[in-house]
N, C-alpha and C positions, 0 to 999 in steps of 0.2 A: 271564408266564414263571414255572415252579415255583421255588420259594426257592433249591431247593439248585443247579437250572440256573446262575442268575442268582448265586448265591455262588461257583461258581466262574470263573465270566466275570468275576465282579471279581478275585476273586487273580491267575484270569490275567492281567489289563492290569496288577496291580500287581507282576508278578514275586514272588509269593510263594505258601504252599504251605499244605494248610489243615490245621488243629489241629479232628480232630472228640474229642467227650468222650461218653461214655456214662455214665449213670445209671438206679438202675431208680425208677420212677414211683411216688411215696410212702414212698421210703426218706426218711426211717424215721416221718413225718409227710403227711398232704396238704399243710402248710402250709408245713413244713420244705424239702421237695418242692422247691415251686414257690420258694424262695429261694435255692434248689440252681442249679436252672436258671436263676434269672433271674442268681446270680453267674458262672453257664459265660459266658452270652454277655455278659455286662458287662466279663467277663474277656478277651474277647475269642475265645472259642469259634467259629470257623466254621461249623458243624454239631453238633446234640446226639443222641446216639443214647440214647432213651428204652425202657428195656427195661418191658413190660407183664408185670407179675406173675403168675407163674403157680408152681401148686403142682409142677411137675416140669421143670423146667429142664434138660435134659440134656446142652445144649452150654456150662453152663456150670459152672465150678468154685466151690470152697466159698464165697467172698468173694462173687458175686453169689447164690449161692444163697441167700445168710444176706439178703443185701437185700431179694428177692423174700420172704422169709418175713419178714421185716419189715415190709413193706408190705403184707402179705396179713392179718396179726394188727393193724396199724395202720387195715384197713377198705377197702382199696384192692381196686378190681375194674376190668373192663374200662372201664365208663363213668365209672368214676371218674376213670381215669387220659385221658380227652378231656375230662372237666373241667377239669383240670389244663393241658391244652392250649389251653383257652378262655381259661383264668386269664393266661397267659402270653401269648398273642397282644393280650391286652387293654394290653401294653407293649411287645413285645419280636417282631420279625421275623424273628431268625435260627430258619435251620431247621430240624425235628425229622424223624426217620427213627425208627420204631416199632421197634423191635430184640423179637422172639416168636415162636410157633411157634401150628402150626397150630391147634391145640387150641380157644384161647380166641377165635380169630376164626372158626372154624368155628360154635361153639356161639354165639356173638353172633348169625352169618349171614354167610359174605363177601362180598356184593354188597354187604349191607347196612354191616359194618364199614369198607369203602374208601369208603362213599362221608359218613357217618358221620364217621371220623377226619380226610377232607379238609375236611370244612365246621367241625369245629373247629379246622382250620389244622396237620396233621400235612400233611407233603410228600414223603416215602415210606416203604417197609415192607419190615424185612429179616425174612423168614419162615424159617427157619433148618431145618425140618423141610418144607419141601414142593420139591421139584427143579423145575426150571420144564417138564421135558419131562412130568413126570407130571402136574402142575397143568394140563398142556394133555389131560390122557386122561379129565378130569372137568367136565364140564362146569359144576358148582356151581362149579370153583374157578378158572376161568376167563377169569370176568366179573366179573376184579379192576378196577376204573380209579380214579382220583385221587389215587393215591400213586405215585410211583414203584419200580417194584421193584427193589433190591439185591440184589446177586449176592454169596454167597460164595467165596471160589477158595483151594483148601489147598496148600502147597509138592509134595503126593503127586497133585494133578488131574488125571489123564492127558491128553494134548496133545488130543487131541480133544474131549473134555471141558471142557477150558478153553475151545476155540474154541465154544461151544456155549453157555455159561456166557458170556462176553464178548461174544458176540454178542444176547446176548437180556438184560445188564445195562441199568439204568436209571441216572439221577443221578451214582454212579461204583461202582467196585469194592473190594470188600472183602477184601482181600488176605491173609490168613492169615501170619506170617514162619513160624509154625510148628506144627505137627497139635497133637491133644488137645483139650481145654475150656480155658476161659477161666483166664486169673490163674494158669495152674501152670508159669509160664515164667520162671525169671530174665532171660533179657534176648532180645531179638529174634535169630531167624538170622542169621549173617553173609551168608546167602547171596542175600538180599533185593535186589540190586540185579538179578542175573539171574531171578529170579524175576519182578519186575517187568516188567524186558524183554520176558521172552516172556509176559505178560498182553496187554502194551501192541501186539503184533503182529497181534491181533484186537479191541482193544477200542477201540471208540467214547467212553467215556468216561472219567473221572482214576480211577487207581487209588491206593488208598489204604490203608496196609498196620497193620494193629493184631494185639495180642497181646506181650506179653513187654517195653510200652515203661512204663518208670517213672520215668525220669531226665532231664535234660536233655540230656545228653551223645548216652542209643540216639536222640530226640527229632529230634536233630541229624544225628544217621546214618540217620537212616531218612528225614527231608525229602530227602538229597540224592539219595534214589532214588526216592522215590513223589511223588505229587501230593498228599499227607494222610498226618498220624500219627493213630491211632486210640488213645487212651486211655482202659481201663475201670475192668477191677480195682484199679489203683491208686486211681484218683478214690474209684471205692466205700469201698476201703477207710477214707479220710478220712471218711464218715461212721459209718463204723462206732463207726473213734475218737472223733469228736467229734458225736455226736450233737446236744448242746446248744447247738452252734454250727457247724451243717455246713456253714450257707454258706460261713463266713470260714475255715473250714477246705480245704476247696475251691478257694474261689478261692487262699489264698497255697499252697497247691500245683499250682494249672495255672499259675498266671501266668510262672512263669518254663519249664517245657515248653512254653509258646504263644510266650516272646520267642525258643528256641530253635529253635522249628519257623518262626517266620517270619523268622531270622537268614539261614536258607540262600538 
């Protein structure tokens, strides 16, 4: 069973809700990196969403731009960053979702990158720049398999849209509380619970809603509506700060958003 299937089959028997973390891949070291990740899931991280560096990021705002250009100037490229993935399965099971856009897996090769990123132990891929209805009008981008694909879905998705998006997500949903790029949100929409609802009317599987959560408390409001909190920009930003110690930085900042997301 894929990592992330099988992580959520366990919070579900255990009645709790999962805490995914995003970071981008070689912020701000390869070494520092994989210290990052190895403290997400020690921290008890359900899922890590690993963003692949790339020089035009356009979904996302300054805080991860500035990471991506940190990892890009620190040496980090695509195979660098399944190195990195190797390094970490070499300890550690919990599961990675590539967070990227088309660009860098295009010029890799996509047949070649899906299949590539699973044998290093990535378990799905959220491609942020390809629709899955256009992905079907090309046949190069098609003959994705071994990761699973994640679906984005924004509070503006028109109903049909979302039915279409839901119905062709993988692993679970990535629920947007609110439009824009990344990190430029003070705090989650209030409106996330009906938001949720009507994902959950077509969707197969957990929906999980990130953007705008930095505290314990939105952490808290947002488990009681989704099946996952999704936390980025905040996390990044801790290594921003503390470079010289990003792990321990990291971790004493998810750890109590992770006791708060699995309180509910």
């Amino acid at each position: 069973m894929n990592r992330i299937d099988a992580a959520f089959d366990r919070l579900r028997s255990e009645g709790k809700k999962a805490f995914v973390a995003y970071v981008a891949a070689g912020d701000p070291s390869f070494e520092a990196s994989l210290e990052v990740i190895k403290a997400l899931a020690d921290a008890g991280s359900d899922i890590i969403e690993l963003g692949l560096p790339f020089s035009d990021p356009l979904a996302d705002g300054i805080v991860n731009q500035m990471a991506a250009d940190r990892a890009l100037k620190a040496g980090m490229s695509t195979p660098r960053s399944l190195e990195l993935i190797r390094r970490f399965r070499e300890t550690h099971q919990t599961p990675i979702v590539l967070f990227t856009y088309l660009n860098p897996i295009f010029t890799y090769g996509f047949e070649k990158f899906h299949a590539d990123a699973a044998a290093a132990g990535a378990d799905g891929i959220l491609l942020l720049d390809l629709p899955p209805d256009e992905a079907k009008e090309n046949d190069d981008l098609a003959r994705g398999e071994g990761l699973k694909h994640i679906r984005l879905i924004a509070p503006t998705t028109p109903d049909e849209r979302v039915k279409l998006l839901a119905a062709s997500a993988e692993g679970f949903i990535y629920a947007l509380s609110r439009t824009g790029v990344t990190g430029a949100h003070g705090a989650p929409s209030e409106g996330i619970s009906e938001q949720v609802a009507k994902i959950r009317q077509d969707a197969k599987v957990p929906v999980c809603v990130g953007f705008g959560i930095t505290t314990p408390d939105q952490a808290t409001m947002v488990a009681k509506s989704a099946d996952g909190v999704i936390v980025g920009s905040a996390i990044v930003k801790q290594i921003e700060l503390n470079p010289d110690r990003a792990a321990a930085a990291v971790r004493d900042f998810v750890s109590p958003l992770i006791a708060a997301t699995k309180a509910v």
